[in-house]
C-alpha positions as CSV (number, residue, x, y, z in Angstrom):
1,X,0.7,-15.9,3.3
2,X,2.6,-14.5,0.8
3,X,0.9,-14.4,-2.3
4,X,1.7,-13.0,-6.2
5,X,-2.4,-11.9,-7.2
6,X,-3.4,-8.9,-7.9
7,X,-5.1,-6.5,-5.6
8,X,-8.5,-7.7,-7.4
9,X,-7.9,-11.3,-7.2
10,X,-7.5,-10.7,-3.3
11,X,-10.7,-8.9,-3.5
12,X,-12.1,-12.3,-4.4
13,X,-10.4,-14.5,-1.8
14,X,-12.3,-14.3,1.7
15,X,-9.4,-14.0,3.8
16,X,-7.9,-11.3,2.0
17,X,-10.9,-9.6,1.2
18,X,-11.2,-9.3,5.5
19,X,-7.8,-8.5,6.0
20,X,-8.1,-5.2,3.5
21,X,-11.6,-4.6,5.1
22,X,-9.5,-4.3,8.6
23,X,-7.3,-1.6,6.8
24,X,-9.8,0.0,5.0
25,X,-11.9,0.3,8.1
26,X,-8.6,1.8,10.2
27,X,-7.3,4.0,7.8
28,X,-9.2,5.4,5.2
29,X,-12.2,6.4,8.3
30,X,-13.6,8.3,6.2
31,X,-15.4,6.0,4.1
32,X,-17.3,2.9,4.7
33,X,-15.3,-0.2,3.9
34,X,-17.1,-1.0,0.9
35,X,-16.5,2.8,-0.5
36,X,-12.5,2.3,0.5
37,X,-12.2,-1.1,-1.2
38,X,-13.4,0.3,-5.0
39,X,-9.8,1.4,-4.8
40,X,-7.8,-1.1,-3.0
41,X,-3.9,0.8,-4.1
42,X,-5.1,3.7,-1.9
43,X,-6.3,1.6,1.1
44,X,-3.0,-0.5,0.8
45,X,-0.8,2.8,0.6
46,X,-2.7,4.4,3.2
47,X,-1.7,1.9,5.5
48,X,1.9,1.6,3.9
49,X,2.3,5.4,4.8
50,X,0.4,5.3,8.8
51,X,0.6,1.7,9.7
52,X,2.6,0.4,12.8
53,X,5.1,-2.0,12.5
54,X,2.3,-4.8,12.8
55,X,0.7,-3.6,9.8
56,X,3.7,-3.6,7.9
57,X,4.3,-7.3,8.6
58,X,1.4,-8.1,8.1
59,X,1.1,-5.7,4.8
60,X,4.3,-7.9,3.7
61,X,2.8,-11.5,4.9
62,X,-0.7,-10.9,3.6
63,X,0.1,-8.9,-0.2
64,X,3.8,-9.7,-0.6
65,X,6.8,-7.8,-1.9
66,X,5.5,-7.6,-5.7
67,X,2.1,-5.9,-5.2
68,X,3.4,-3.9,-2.0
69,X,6.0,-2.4,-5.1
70,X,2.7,-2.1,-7.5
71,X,1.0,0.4,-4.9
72,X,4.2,2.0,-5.0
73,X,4.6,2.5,-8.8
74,X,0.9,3.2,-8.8
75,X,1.0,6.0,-5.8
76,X,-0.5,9.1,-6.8
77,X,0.2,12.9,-5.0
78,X,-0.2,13.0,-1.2
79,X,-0.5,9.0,-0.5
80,X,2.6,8.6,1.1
81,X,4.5,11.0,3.2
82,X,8.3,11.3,2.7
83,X,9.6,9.7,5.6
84,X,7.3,6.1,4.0
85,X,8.1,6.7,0.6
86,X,11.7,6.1,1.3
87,X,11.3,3.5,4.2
88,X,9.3,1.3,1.4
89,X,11.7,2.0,-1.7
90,X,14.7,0.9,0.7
91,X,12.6,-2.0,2.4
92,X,11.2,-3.6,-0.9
93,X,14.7,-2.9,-2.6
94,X,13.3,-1.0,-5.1
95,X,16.2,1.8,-4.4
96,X,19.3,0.0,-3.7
97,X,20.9,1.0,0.0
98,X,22.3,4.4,-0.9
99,X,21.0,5.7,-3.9
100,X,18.7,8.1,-4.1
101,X,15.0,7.7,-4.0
102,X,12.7,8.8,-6.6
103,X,10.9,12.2,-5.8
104,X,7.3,11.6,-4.4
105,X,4.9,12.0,-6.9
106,X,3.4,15.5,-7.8
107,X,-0.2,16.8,-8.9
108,X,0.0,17.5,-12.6
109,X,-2.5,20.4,-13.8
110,X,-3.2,20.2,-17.3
């Protein structure tokens, strides 16, 4: 189900809501799911950067090409590793085939 809401309108839908529970609960361990979901762009990119090749269909059925590119924009240091952060710029065509990826993002220390 493909869908064009924001992360906080899928907060609201049931089915959503469950399928980034499932993530939240798998990859951010950490934290209880309710903890993980007060910042939905960091579940989704955790499981962008460590999910199988399940999760990324399913990342792509469930939230769609527009908000999987959101997280993206959005990442902050140390969310994605390198070897993601250029599968998902060439995947979602945010890079086109052969130019060079942006550099991951970077701490910034005032």
């Amino acid at each position: 189900m493909v869908t064009t809401m924001t992360i906080a309108q899928l907060l609201d839908d049931p089915a959503q809501r469950a399928f980034l529970t499932r993530l939240a609960r798998e990859y951010i361990w950490w934290k209880s799911p309710s903890e993980a979901l007060a910042y939905p762009h960091r579940v989704v990119a955790q499981a962008m950067d460590l999910g199988t090749w399940d999760d990324v269909l399913a990342l792509e059925e469930h939230l769609g090409p527009s908000l999987l590119r959101e997280v993206l924009v959005r990442a902050e240091a140390g969310w994605f590793h390198p070897r993601s952060w250029h599968f998902w710029h060439y995947r979602l065509g945010v890079v086109p085939p052969g130019e060079a990826v942006p550099p991951l993002p970077k701490r910034r220390i005032p």
